[in-house]
C-alpha positions as CSV (number, residue, x, y, z in Angstrom):
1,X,-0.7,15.2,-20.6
2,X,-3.2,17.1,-18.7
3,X,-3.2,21.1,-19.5
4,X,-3.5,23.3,-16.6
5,X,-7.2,25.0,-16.8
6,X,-6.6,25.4,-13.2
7,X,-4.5,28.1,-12.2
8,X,-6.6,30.6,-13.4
9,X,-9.6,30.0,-10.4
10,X,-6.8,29.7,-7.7
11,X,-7.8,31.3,-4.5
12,X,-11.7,31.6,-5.0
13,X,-14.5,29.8,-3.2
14,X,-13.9,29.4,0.8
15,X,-11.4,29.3,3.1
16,X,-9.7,26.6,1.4
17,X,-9.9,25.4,-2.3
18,X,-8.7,22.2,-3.4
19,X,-8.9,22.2,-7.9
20,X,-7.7,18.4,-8.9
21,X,-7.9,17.5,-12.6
22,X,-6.8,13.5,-12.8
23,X,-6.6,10.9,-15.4
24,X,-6.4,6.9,-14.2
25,X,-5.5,4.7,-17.0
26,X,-5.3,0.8,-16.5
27,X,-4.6,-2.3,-18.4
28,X,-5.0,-5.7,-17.8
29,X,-4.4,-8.8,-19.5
30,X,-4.8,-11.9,-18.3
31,X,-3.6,-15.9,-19.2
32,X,-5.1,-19.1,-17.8
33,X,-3.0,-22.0,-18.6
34,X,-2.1,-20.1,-22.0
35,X,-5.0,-18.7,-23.1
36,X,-5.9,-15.2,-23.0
37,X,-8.8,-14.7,-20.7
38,X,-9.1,-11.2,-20.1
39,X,-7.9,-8.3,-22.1
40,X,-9.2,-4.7,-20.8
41,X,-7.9,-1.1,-20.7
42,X,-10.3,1.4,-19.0
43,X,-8.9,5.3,-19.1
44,X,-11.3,7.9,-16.1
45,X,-10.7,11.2,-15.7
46,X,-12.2,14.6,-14.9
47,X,-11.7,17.1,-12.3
48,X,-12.8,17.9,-8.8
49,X,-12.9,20.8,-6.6
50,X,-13.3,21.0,-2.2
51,X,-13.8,24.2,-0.7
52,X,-13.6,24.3,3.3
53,X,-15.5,26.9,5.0
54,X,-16.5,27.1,8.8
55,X,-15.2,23.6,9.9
56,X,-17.0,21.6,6.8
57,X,-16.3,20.9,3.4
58,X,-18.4,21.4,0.2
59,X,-17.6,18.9,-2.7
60,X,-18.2,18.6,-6.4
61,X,-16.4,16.7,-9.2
62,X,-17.9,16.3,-13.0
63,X,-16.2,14.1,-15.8
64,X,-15.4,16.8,-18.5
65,X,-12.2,18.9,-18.6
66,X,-13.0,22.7,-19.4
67,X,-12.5,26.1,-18.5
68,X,-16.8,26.3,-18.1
69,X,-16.8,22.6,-15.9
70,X,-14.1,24.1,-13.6
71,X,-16.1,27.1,-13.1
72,X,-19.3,25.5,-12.4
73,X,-17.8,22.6,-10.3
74,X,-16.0,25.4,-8.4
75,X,-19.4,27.2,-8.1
76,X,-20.8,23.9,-6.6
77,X,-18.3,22.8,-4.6
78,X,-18.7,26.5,-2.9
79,X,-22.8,26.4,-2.2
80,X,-22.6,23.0,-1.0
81,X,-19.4,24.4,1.7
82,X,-22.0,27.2,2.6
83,X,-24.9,25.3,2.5
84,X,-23.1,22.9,5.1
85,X,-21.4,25.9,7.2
86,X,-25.1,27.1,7.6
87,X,-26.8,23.7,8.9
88,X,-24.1,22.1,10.6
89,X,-22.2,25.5,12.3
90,X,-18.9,24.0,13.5
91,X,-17.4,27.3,13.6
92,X,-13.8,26.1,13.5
93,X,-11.2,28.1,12.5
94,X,-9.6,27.8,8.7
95,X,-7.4,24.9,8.5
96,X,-3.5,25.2,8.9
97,X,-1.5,26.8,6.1
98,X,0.2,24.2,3.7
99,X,4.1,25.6,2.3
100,X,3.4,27.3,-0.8
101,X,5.2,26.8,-4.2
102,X,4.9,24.4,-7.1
103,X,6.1,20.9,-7.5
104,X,6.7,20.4,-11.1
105,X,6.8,16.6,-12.6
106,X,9.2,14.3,-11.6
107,X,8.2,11.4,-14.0
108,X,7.0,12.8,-17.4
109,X,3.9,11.1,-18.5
110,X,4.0,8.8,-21.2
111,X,1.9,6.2,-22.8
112,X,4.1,3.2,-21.7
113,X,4.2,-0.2,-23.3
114,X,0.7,-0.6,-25.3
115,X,-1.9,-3.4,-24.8
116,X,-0.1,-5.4,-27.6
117,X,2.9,-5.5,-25.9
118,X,1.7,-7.0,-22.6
119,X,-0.1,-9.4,-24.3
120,X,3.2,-10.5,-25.8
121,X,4.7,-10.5,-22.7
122,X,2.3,-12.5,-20.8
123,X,2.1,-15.3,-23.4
124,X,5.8,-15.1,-23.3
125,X,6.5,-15.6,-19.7
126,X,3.3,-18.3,-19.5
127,X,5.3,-20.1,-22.4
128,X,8.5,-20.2,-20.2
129,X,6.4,-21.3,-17.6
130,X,4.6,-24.3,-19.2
131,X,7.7,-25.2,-20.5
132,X,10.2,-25.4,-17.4
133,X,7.5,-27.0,-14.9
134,X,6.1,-29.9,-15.6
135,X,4.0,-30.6,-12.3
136,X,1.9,-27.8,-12.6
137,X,-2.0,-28.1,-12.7
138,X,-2.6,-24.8,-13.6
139,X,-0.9,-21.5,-14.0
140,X,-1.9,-17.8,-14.0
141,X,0.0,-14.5,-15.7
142,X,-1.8,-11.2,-15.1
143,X,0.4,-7.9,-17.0
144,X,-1.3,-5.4,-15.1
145,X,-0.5,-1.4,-14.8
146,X,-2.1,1.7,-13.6
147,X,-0.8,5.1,-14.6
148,X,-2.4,8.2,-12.5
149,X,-1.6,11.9,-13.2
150,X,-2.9,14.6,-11.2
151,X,-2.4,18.4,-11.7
152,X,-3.6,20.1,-8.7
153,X,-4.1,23.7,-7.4
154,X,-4.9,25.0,-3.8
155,X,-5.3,28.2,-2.4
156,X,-2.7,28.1,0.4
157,X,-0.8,25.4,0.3
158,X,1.6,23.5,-2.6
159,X,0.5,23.1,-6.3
160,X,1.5,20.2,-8.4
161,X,1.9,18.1,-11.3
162,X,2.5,14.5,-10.7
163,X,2.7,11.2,-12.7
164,X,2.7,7.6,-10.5
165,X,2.8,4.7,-13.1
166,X,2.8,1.5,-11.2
167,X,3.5,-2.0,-13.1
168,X,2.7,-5.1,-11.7
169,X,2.7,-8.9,-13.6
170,X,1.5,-11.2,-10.9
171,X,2.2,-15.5,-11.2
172,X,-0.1,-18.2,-9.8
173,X,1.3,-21.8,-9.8
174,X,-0.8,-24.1,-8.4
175,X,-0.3,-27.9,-7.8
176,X,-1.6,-31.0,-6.5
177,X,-0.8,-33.2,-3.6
178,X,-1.1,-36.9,-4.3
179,X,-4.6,-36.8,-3.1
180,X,-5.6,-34.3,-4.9
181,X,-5.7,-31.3,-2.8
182,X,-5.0,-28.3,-4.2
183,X,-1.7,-26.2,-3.2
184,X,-1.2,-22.4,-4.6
185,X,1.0,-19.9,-4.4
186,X,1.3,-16.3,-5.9
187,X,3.6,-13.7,-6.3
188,X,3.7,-10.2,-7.6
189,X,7.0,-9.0,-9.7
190,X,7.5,-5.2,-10.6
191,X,6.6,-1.6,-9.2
192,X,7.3,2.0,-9.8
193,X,7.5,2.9,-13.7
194,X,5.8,1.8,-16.9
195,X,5.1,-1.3,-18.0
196,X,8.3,-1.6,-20.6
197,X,10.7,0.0,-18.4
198,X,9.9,-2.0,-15.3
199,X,9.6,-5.4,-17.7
200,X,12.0,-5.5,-20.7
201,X,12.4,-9.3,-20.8
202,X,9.8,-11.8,-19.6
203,X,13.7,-14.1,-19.8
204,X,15.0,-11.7,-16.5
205,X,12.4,-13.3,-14.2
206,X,13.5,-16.6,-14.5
207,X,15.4,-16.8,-11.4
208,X,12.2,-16.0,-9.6
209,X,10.1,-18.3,-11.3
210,X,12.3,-21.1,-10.3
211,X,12.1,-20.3,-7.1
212,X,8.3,-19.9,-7.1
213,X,7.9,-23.1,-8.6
214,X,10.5,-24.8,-6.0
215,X,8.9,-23.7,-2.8
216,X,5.4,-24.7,-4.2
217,X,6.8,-28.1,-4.6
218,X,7.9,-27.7,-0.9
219,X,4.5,-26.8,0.4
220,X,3.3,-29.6,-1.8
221,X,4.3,-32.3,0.5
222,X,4.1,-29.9,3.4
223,X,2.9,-30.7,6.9
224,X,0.2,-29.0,9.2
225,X,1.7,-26.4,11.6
226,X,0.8,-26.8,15.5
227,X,-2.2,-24.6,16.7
228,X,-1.3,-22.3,19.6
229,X,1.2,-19.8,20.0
230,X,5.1,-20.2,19.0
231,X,8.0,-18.4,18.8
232,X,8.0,-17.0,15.0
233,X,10.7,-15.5,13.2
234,X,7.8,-13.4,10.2
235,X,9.9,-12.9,6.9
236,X,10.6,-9.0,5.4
237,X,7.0,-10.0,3.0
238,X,5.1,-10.5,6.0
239,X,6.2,-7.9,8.2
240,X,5.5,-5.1,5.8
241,X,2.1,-6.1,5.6
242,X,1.2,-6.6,9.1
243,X,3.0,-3.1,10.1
244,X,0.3,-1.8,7.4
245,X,-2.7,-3.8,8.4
246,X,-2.0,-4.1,11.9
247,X,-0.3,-1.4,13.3
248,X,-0.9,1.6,10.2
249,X,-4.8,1.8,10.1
250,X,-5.0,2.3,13.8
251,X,-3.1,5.4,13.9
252,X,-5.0,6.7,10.9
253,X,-6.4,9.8,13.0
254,X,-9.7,9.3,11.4
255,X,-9.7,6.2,12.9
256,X,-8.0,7.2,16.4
257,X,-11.3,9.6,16.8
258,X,-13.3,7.0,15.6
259,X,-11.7,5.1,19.0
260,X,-8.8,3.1,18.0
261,X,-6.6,1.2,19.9
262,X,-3.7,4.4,19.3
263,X,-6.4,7.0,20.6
264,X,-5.1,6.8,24.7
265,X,-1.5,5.0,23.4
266,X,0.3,8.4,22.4
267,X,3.7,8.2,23.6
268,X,3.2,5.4,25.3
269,X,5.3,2.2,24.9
270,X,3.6,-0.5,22.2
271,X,6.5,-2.1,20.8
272,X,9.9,-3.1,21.7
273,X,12.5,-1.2,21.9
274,X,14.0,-2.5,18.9
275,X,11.5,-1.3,16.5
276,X,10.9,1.8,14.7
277,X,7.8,2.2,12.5
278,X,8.0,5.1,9.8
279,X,6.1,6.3,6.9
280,X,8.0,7.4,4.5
281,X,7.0,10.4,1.5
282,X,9.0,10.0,-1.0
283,X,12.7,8.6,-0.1
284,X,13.5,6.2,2.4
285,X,17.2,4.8,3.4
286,X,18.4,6.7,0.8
287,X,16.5,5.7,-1.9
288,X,13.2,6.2,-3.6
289,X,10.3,4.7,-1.9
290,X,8.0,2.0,-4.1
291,X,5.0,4.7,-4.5
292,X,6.6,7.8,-4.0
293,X,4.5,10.8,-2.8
294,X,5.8,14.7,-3.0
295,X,2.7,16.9,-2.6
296,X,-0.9,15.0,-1.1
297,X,-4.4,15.8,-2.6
298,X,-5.0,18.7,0.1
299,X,-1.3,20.6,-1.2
300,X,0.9,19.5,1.8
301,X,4.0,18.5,1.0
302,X,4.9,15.9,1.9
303,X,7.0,14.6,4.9
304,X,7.9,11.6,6.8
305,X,6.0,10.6,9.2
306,X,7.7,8.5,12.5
307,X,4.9,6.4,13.9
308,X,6.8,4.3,16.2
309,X,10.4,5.3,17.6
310,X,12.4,2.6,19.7
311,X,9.0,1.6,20.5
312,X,7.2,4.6,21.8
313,X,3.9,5.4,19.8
314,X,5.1,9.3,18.3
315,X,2.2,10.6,16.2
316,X,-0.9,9.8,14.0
317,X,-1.5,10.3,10.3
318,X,-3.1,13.2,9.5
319,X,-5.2,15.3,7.2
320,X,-5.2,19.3,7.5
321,X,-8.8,18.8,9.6
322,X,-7.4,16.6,11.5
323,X,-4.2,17.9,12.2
324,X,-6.1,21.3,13.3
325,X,-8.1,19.1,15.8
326,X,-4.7,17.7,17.0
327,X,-2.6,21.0,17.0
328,X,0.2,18.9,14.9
329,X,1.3,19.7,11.6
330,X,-0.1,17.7,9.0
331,X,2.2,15.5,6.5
332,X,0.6,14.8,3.5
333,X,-1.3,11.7,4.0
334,X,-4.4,12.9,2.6
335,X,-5.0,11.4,-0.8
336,X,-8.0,10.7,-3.3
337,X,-7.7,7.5,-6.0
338,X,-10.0,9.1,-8.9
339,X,-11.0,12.8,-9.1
340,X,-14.2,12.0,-8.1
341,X,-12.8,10.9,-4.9
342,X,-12.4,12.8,-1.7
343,X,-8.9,12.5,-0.1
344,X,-8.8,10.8,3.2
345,X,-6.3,9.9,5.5
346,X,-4.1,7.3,3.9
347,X,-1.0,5.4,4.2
348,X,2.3,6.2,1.7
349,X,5.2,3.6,2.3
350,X,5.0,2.6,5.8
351,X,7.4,0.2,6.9
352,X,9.5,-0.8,10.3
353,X,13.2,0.1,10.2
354,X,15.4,-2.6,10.0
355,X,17.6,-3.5,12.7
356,X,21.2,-5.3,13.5
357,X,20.5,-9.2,12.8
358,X,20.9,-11.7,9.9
359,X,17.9,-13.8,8.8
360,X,20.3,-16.9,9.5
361,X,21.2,-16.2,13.1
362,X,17.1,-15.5,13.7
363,X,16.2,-18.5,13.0
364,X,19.3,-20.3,14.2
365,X,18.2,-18.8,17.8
366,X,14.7,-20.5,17.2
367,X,14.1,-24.1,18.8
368,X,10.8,-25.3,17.9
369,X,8.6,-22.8,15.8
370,X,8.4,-21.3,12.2
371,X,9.4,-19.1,10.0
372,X,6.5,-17.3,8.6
373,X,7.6,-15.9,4.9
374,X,4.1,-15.4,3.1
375,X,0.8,-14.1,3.6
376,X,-2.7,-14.1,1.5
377,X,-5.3,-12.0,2.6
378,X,-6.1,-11.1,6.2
379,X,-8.3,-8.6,8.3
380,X,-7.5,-6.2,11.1
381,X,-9.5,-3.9,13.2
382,X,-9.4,-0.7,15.5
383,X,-8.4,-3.0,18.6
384,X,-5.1,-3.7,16.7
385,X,-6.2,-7.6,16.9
386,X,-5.7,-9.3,13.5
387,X,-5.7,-13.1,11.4
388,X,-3.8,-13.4,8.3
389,X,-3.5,-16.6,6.1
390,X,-0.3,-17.7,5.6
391,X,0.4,-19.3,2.3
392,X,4.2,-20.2,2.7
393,X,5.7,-21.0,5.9
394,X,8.7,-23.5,7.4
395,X,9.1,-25.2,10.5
396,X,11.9,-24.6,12.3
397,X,13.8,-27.4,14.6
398,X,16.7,-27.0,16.5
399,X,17.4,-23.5,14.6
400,X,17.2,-25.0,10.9
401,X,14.1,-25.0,8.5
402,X,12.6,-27.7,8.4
403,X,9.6,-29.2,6.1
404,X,7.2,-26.3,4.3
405,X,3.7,-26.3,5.8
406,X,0.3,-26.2,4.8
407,X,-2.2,-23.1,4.7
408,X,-2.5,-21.9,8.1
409,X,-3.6,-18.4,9.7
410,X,-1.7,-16.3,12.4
411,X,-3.3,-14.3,14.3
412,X,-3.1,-12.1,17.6
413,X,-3.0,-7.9,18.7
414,X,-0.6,-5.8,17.4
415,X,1.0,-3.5,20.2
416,X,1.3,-6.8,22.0
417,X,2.6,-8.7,19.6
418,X,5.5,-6.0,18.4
419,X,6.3,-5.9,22.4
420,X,7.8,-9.4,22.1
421,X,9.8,-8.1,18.7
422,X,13.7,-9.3,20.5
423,X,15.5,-9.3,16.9
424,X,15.1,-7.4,13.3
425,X,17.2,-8.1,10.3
426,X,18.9,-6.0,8.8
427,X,17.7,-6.3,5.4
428,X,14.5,-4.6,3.4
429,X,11.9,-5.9,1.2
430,X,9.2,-3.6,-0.1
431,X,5.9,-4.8,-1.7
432,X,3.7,-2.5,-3.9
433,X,1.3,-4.8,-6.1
434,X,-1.9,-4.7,-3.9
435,X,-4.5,-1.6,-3.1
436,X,-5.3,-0.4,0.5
437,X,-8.8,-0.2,0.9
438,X,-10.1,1.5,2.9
439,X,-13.4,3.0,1.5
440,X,-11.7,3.6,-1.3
441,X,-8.4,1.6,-3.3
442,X,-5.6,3.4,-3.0
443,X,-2.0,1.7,-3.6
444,X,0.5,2.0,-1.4
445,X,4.0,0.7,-0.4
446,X,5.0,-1.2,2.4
447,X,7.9,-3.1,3.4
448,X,10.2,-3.9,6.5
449,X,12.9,-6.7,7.8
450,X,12.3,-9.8,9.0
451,X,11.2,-9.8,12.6
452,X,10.9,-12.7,15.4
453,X,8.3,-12.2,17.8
454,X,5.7,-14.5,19.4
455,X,2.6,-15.0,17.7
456,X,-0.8,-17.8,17.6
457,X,-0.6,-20.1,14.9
458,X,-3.9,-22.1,13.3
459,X,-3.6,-26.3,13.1
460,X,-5.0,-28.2,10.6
């Protein structure tokens, strides 16, 4: 556990001083169709300091940990703020006040399950695997985890100690059509905690295999979806990452002054009525989000932010510059991944609100389109406009699913999609096993209810 060499230099060097001692610890092993591939376990740490001073920042980080590196990383951090103040001559005033106090742990650190033990584990569950599923041409288990502690210290704002492990074990099936194409899918299992808390038994995720396995053989003799646009009902998988990808980097204030399509949309209408957009700190509905956040790397604490509310555009995410550009109060969104990282503007756990339907009814009230339930990878840009693969989908006829289809993309812009949004579930799923990145990886959470819109869909 990280001691605090920090307190002690609180309050010197600028305006505003940011101290940030931080330890990232990951391990990964990895099984291709039972043997052990990969088996690596990387620890980086040291500690960082930002001093604000005029309307620019100064920053230094080095990789050692003592009372001497603090001290001259402080001292650096400082002349570089001056040296910047003096060439560049912003002028601006000093940055809005953060609530003071001290946010003590809320997860102790620990060392979690050792590397031996996720070996076992993966080579367990690929066992089960290769045992139940027999038309399999190649399978994939990845025991992954990342544990991050961060002790940080500010001069006006909230100090903190925090601990975020994360624990992911990710499944690839993959299959063959009877012409030898082929067909994949993958899915992530775990979240919040250590490795042997969030996995006890490789035996518990055998519901979820089965399932894997049984829509792969779906999508196995799956068809070729119609090109053009459709009436979609997008499952809660789907939804969560479009609200990120689509809607949650372009009101990323960094990226609204960079010209987004949120920059003249403020309070304006860009999605139904229906939907609701929020992203969440720490607890949402009542319970604790996938990555929770208390205190970001600047010493806000941390608040929820409402992006989208009956489908008027309410705010941006901010840092404390660009929260004093805005004359808002900033919420804690600004956050670093190593201690050599700045923080930047970043998503928590940003999801859309469910709503008053059930999945069945959506697509019962569909004719002739699909129902979208997983996505690969995908790109979206400032415009809002985005494609996404789609790995798992199902045609729907006459309001029942029919046959799975093959890889596809969907694709369209954002504001203008969510305005068609006439029904939301009333269920949640959250997903936390990928990394945002946005210059640098961050992880975050994101999640939402199943949603039926219009959308286009790629052919064959």
């Amino acid at each position: 556990m990280l001691t605090d060499l920090l307190t002690a230099h609180k309050g010197t060097g600028g305006d505003h001083t940011e101290l940030r001692a931080q330890i990232n610890t990951s391990k990964r092993v990895v099984f291709l169709a039972g043997n052990m591939v990969s088996n690596v376990q990387n620890s980086a740490g040291g500690v960082s300091a930002r001093v604000y001073k005029g309307g620019t920042f100064g920053f230094a980080s080095g990789a050692e940990y003592t009372d001497q590196s603090v001290r001259n990383i402080l001292a650096a951090a400082a002349d570089n703020a001056a040296f910047m103040d003096r060439h560049v001559k912003k002028g601006l005033p000093p940055l809005p006040k953060g609530q003071n106090g001290k946010v003590a742990l809320k997860t102790p650190p620990g060392a979690g399950a050792p590397q031996s033990a996720m070996i076992d584990f993966a080579k367990a569950l690929d066992s089960i695997i290769a045992g139940k599923y027999k038309k399999l041409a190649s399978r994939t288990v990845v025991s992954d985890s990342l544990d991050i502690e961060k002790l940080l210290v500010v001069s006006d704002g909230a100090d903190s100690h925090s601990f975020q492990p994360r624990s992911i074990v990710y499944v690839f099936m993959t299959a063959e059509t009877d012409d030898g194409v082929p067909i994949e899918l993958v899915q992530s299992f775990g979240g919040y905690g250590t490795f042997d808390r969030v996995f006890p038994d490789p035996a518990l995720m055998e519901v979820e295999l089965d399932t894997l396995y049984q829509q792969l053989m779906q999508k196995r003799e799956g068809v070729y979806s119609q090109a053009g646009p459709r009436k979609c009902v997008l499952g809660p998988k789907l939804a969560g990452m479009l609200a990120h990808e689509a809607v949650g980097h372009t009101v990323e204030a960094d990226i609204v002054l960079g010209g987004s399509v949120a920059a003249h949309n403020l309070n304006r209408q860009v999605a139904s009525e229906i939907v609701t957009m929020i992203d969440f700190a720490h607890t949402a509905l009542g319970k604790p989000c996938p990555l929770p956040v208390y205190v970001d790397d600047e010493g806000t604490a941390a608040e929820d932010a409402v992006l989208i509310e009956n489908g008027i555009l309410k705010s941006y995410l901010h840092s404390r510059e660009s929260a004093l550009h805005f004359g808002v109060k900033p919420k804690g969104n600004a956050r670093a991944f190593t201690f050599c990282d700045e923080p930047l503007i970043r998503m928590r756990n940003t999801a859309i609100l469910p709503g008053k339907n059930k999945l069945d009814e959506m697509i019962a009230s569909v004719d002739d389109g699909y129902y979208i339930e997983r996505t690969g990878n995908g790109q979206a840009d400032t415009t809002g406009e985005f494609t996404f693969s789609v790995t798992l989908g199902y045609e729907i006829k006459k309001g029942k699913l029919g046959k799975a289809i093959r890889e596809t993309t969907i694709s369209g812009t954002a504001f203008e999609m969510l305005k068609t949004c006439d029904m939301v579930s009333d269920d949640m799923h959250w997903e936390c096993g990928g990394f945002c990145g946005k210059k640098q990886p961050m992880t975050v959470g994101m999640g939402g209810p199943a949603i039926r819109c219009d959308l286009n869909l790629g052919g064959r």
